[in-house]
N, C-alpha and C positions, 0 to 999 in steps of 0.2 A: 071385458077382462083387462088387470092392469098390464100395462109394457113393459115399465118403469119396477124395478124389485131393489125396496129397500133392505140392507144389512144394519142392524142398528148397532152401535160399538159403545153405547154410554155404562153400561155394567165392565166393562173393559179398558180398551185404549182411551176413552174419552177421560174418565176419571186418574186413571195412569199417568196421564199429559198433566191436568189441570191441580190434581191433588194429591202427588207423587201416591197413586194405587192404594190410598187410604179407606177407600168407601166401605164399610162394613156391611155385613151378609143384613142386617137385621134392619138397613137401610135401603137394601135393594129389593128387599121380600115385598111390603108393600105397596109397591108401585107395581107386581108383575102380573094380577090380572089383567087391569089395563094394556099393559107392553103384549100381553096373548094375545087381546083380544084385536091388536092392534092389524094384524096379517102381516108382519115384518117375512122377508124373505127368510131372516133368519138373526138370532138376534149373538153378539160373542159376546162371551159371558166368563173367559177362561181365557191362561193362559198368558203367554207375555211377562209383565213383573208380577201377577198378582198371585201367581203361585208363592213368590221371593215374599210379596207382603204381608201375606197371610200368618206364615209362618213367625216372619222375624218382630214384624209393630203389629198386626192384628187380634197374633194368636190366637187363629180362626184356623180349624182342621179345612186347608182347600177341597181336598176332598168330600167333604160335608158340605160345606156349601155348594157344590157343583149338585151335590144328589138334594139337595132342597133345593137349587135352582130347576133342574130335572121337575121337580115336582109342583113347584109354581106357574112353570111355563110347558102347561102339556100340549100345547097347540103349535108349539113355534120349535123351529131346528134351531139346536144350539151349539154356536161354534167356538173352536176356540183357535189362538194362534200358537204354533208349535216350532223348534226353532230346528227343526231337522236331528242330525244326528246332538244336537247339544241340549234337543228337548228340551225343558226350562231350563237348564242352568248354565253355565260359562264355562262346560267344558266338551269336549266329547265323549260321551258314551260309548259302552259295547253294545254290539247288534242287538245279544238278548236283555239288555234293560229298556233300549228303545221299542223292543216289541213287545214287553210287559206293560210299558207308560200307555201305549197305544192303543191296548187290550182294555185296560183298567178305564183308562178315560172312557172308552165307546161302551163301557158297562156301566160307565155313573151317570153316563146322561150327552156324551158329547155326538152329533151328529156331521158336523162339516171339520175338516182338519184343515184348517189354512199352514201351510209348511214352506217355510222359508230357508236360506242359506245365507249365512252373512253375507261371503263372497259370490253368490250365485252357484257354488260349485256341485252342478246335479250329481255328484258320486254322493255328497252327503243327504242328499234326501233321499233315497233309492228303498234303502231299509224301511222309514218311513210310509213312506207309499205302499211299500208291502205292507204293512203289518195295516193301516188303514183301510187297502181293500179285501184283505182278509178276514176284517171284522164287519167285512159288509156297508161300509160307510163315506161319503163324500169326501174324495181329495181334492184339493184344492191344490194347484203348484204358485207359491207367489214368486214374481221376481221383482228383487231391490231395485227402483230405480235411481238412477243416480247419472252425473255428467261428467266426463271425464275425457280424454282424449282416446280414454280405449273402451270407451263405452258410447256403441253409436248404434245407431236405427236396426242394424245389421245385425246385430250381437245378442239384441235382445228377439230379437227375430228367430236366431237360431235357439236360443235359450227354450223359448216357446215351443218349439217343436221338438225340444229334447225333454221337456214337462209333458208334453201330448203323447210322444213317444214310451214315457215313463207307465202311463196309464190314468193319468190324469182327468179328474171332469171338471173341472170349469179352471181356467187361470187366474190369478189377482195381479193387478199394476199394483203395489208396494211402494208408494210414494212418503216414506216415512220422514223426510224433510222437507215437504210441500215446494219442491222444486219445477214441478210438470209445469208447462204457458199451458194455457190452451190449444193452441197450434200444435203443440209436441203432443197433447194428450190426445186429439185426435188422431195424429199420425199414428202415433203408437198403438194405438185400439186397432185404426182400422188396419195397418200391417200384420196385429196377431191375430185380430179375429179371419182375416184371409187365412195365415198360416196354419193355422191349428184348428180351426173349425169349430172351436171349444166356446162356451160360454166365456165373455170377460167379465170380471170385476172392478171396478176403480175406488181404490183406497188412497186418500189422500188428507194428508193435512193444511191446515189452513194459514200456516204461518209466517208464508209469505204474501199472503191474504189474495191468492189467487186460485185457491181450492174450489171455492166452490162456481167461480166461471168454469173453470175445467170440468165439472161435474153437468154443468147443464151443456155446455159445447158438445159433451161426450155420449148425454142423451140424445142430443139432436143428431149426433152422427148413427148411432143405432147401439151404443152401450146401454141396455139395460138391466144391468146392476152395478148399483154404488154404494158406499158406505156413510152415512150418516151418523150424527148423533143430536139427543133432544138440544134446543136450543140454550137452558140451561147449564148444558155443557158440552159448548159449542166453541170453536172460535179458537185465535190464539193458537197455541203449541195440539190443538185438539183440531176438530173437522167440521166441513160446511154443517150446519144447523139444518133437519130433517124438513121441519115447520117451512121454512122460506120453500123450499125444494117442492114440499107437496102442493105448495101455493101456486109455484110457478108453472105445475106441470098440468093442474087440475083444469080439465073440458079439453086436454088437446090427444091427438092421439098418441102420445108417450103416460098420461095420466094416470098416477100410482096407486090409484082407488082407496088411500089410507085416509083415513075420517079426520080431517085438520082437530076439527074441538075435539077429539081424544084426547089427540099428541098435545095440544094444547094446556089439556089437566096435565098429564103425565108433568109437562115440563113447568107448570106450576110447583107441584111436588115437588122435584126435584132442584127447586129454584134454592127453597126452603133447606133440602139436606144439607146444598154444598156450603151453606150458612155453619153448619155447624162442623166444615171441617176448614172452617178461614187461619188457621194456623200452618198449614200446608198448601197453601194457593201458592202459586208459581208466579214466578215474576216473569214468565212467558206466557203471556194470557193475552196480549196485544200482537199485532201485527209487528212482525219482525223483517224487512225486507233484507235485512244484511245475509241472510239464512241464503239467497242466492247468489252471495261472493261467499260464502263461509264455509254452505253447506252442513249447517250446524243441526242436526234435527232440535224441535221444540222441547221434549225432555231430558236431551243431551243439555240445551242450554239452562234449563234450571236448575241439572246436579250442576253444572261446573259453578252457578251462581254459588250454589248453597255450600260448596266443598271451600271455594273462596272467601264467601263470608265467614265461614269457619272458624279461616285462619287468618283471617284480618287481612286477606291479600287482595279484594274487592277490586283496589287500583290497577290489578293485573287482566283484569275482565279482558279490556283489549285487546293485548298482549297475546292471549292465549286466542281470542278470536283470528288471528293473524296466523299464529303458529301453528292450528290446527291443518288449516290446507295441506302445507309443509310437511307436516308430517305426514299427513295423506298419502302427499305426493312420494317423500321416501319408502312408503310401505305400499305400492304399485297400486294406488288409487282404489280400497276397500268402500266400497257403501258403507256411508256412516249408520248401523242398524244393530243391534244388540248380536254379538257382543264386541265388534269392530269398531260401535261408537268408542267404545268404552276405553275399550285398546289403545283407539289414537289418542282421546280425549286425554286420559291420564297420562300418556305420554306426553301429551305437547304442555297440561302443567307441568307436569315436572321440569322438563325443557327451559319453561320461563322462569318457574322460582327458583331453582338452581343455578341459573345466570348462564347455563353452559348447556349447546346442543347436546343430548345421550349421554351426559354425563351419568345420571342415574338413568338404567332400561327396565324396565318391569317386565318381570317375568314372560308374561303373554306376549309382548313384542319380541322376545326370544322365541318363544312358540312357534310365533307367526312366522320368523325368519325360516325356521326350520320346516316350514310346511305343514305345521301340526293342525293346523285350523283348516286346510284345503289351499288350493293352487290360490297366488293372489291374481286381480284380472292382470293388473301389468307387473312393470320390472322392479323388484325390491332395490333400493340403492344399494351397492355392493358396498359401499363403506359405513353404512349401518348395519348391514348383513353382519360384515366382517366384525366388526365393534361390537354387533348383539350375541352372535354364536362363535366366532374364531372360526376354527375349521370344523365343526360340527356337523356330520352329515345332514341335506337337506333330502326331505323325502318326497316322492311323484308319487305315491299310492296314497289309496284313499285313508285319511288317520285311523278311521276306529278302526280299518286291517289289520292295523296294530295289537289294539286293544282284545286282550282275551276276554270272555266272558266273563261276568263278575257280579252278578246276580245272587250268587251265593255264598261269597265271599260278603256282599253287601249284610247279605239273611243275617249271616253267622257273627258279624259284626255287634249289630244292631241290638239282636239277641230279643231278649223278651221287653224292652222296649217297647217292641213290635206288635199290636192287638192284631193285624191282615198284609197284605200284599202291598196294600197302598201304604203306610207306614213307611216302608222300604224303602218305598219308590221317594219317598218327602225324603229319608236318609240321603237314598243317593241324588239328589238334586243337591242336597244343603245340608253336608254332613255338621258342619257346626251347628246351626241355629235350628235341623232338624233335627237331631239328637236333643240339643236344650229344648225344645216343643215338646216333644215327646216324652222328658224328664219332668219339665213344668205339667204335661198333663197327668203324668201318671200320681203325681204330689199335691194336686189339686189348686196347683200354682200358675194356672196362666192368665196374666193381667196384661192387657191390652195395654199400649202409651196412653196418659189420658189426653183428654180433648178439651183443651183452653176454652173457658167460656169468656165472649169477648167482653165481658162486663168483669169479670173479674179480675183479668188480664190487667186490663185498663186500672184498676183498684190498687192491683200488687206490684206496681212497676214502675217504672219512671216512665213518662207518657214519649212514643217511638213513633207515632203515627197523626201527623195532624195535620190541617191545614192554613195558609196564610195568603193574606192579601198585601201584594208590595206593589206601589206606584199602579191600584186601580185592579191589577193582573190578580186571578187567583192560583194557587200553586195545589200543588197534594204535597206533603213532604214522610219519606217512610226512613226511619234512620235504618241503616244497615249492618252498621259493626264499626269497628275503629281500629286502628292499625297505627303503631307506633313509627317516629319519626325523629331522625337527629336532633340530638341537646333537648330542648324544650317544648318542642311538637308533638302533637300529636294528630293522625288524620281521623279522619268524620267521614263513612262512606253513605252516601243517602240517595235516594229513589226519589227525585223531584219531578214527576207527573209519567213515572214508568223512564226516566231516563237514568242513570246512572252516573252520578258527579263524585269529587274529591274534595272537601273544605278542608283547610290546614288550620289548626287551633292551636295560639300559643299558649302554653298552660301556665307560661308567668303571670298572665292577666287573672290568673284566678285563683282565690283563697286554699280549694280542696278542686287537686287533682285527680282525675279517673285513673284507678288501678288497672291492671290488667291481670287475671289470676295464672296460676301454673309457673312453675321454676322454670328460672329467667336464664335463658343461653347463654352458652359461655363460651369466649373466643380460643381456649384452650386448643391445641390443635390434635388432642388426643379425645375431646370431645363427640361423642357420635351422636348425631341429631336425626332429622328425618326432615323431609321437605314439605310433606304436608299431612294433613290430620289423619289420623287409622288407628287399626287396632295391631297389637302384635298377634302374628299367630303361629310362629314359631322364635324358638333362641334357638342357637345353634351350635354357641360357646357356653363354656363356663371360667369361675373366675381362675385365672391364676395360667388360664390356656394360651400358649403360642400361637397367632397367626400372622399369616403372611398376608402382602399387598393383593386384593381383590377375594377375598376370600369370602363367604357368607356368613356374617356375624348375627342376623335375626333378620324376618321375613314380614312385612310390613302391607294389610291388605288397605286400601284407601280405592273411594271410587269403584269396590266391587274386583278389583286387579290388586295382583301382589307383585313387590318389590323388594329385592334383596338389597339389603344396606349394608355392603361391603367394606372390609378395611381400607383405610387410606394409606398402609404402610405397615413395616414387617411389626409386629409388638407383642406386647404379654396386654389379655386382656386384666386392668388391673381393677374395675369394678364395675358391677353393671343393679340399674338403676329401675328397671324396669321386670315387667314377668308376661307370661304368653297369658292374651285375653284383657289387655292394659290397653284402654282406648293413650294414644298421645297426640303431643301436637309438636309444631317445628320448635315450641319455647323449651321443649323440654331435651336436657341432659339424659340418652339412654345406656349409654356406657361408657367409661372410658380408659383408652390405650397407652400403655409407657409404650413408649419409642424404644427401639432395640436402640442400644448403642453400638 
């Protein structure tokens, strides 16, 4: 009988890392006799971004898919990852939506609930756990690991035993920035599996390309379950590769008993899909060691690539690699993990392209001050405190105590949009883009982004991707975007064999210079711009309105967080340029301010 119980993550987090959670239902259906017949411990298949993808570039009912995953894979438990009280989406919930999401899900097909907490804060999973053993079903307690001066051997130790104490059956290590050594991943195991008595898990990614020694180290100490995925989509910002793992373990007595030539086709197959989503491959697909000074998770580091390339600000890559710590460290050292990545992440851009520490704070880092996400582990800087909220009360009770129930408020909102329960539930995750789903499908209007065929690509375009031989050497070269530059410059951002360079191009040397599209900023000081790409999704004046110094003039979502883009001084707003649901960028002009005399 096997020792060794693999979790397979490639319907899930594997795809999520490698393909920003692009994989479609009708790409994963095929492959799932095979994955059944596989004996996986248990395979996740839900949850995390792919709820968010479904909805907004799929246009795929998650819910649907889950109940034909259910039905493909009758042999195998299927799990999913669940974010505590903020369930899939970026806020927190009330009690009674979390214990409908939890209902619903373990009726469409979910068996294992992996639950996490940004901050590790067990008052936010509590609910959670209720409602998952209520429906009779596997809870799982993960905790985020992560390094920090207030994060030690000790912490996590008691963490463990407040999951166990919760009601807990099996724990998960939650290494979502492949930061664990080996060394640590043993210690770690063998201190919770003493404390808690519980089954461990080890979930880790590979991107500081020490995942998978961690995984066999952890075998040999006596963790038998870990997280894999097919080799195919493996690797990089994703996790040790399944294949190598059942190789190394087969004839000894940890031996996973998993049939290699199965996983073998499977990751054939799959070799094939991810071909046809190469227009979403991540530029974190290699080995990133910086990820243990940065602390960067792997698909932290390919939105900030792509929110950069964006905006032509690529040369800032560094920059914000640096300043992400920093703000870590201001906001009392969060595990960087959805939605705390996100939180610092957009912070510390803004940070950089604004030229000025909080100069602009988004929303959520006001939240966060306030204690609305949960206790942080350490000390929030008081002078970002004080800078994010003023004197605002900060709260010590659990957030969603707060929150009244709103389940029926959600109903009555939604209205007959709504065909079931589950509807709703899409609602309240993602009131904008689940409302539009739900409008698209009641209209017969939901069309998927399409999927660049790379022949055709190459056909319709000016060629971005090629490679060259200089002095013997051969190079890859991927252009990236371009970004303007004083007088006659312009820069050239490119991916010279997965590295990330600056060329400076003087465009006097050349007959026809590159445009750049979108109305050109202007140095005006009544001017209202924005610091980086988004969508509006609120205004908050109109024309002809008085406002004062700091005021909220529109509400700017970028990076999944929103940020108010406030007056610079007392004025009459005297024209405004933009509307709610207006993707922009930093070029453009959104309103502008007469200056009170």
């Amino acid at each position: 009988m096997a020792t060794t119980h693999i979790t397979d993550v490639t319907l899930r987090d594997a795809h999520q890392c490698l393909i920003a959670t692009r994989m479609r239902t009708e790409d994963m259906l095929p492959a799932c006799p095979k994955m059944d017949e596989v004996g996986f411990w248990a395979m996740e298949v839900w949850g995390g971004a792919t709820f968010d993808a479904c909805l907004r570039f799929l246009k795929e009912d998650p819910w649907v898919r889950l109940r034909q995953l259910r039905k493909a894979l009758p042999n195998t438990r299927l799990s999913m990852l669940l974010r505590g009280q903020n369930l899939l989406g970026y806020r927190h919930y009330a009690d009674d939506v979390v214990r409908s999401f939890v209902k619903l899900a373990a009726n469409n097909g979910i068996d294992v609930f992996r639950v996490f907490d940004a901050l590790n804060d067990v008052r936010n999973l509590r609910v959670a756990f209720e409602a998952v053993k209520a429906n009779k079903k596997h809870a799982q307690g993960a905790i985020c690991y992560t390094t920090s001066p207030v994060h030690t051997l000790e912490n996590f130790v008691e963490l463990g035993k407040a999951l166990a104490d919760m009601g807990c059956d099996s724990i998960a290590i939650k290494d979502m920035a492949g930061l664990l050594t080996p060394t640590a991943t043993v210690t770690l195991y063998e201190a919770l599996a003493e404390a808690t008595k519980l089954p461990i898990h080890l979930h880790s990614h590979s991107t500081s390309g020490l995942a998978s020694v961690c995984h066999y180290q952890a075998v040999l100490a006596g963790c038998n379950h870990v997280d894999t995925a097919i080799s195919s989509f493996s690797g990089g910002a994703s996790h040790p590769a399944t294949e190598p793992l059942v190789a190394a373990l087969a004839g000894t007595e940890f031996d996973t008993g998993l049939d290699l030539n199965l996983l073998l086709d499977i990751g054939e197959y799959f070799k094939k899909v991810r071909k046809k989503y190469h227009q979403f491959e991540s530029e974190a697909h290699d080995i990133d060691p910086r990820v243990q000074v940065y602390q960067v998770p792997g698909g932290m580091i390919s939105n900030l690539y792509s929110q950069l390339k964006e905006q032509q600000a690529l040369d800032k890559i560094n920059a914000v690699h640096t300043e992400i710590p920093c703000v870590r460290h201001d906001l009392g050292y969060p595990p960087l993990v959805t939605p705390t990545s996100q939180i610092v992440g957009t912070q510390a851009v803004m940070n950089v392209l604004t030229g000025e520490r909080y100069k602009t704070i988004t929303n959520e880092v006001k939240l966060y001050c306030q204690g609305k996400y949960g206790a942080a582990p350490g000390k929030i800087s008081p002078s970002l405190r004080k800078k994010a909220i003023g004197h605002t009360e900060v709260i010590d009770v659990r957030p969603a105590d707060l929150i009244p129930n709103e389940l029926e408020r959600l109903r009555k909102e939604i209205g007959e949009l709504a065909d079931n329960d589950e509807d709703i539930l899409s609602y309240a995750m993602f009131p904008e883009i689940g409302k539009q789903f739900l409008e698209q499908r009641k209209n017969n209007a939901l069309l998927p982004e399409p999927l660049v065929n790379k022949t055709t690509a190459a056909q319709g375009s000016t060629l971005s991707e090629f490679d060259i031989t200089l002095h013997g050497e051969n190079y890859h070269v991927k252009v990236a975007g371009y970004g303007e530059r004083e007088g006659s410059q312009q820069a050239c951002f490119l991916w010279v064999d997965g590295v990330p360079e600056e060329v400076i191009i003087n465009l006097e040397e050349f007959d026809e210079v590159p445009t750049t599209s979108g109305k050109k900023r202007t140095s005006g000081p009544g001017d209202i711009t924005v610091a980086m790409p988004g969508t509006i999704v609120n205004l908050n004046v109109e024309v002809g309105q008085q406002v004062t110094t700091g005021q909220a003039l529109l509400v700017l979502e970028a990076m999944k967080m929103e940020t108010e883009i406030q007056a610079p001084f007392n004025g009459m707003v005297a024209g405004i340029f933009c509307q709610k649901g207006d993707k922009v960028t930093p070029a453009q002009v959104l309103m502008h301010l007469a200056k009170e005399n």
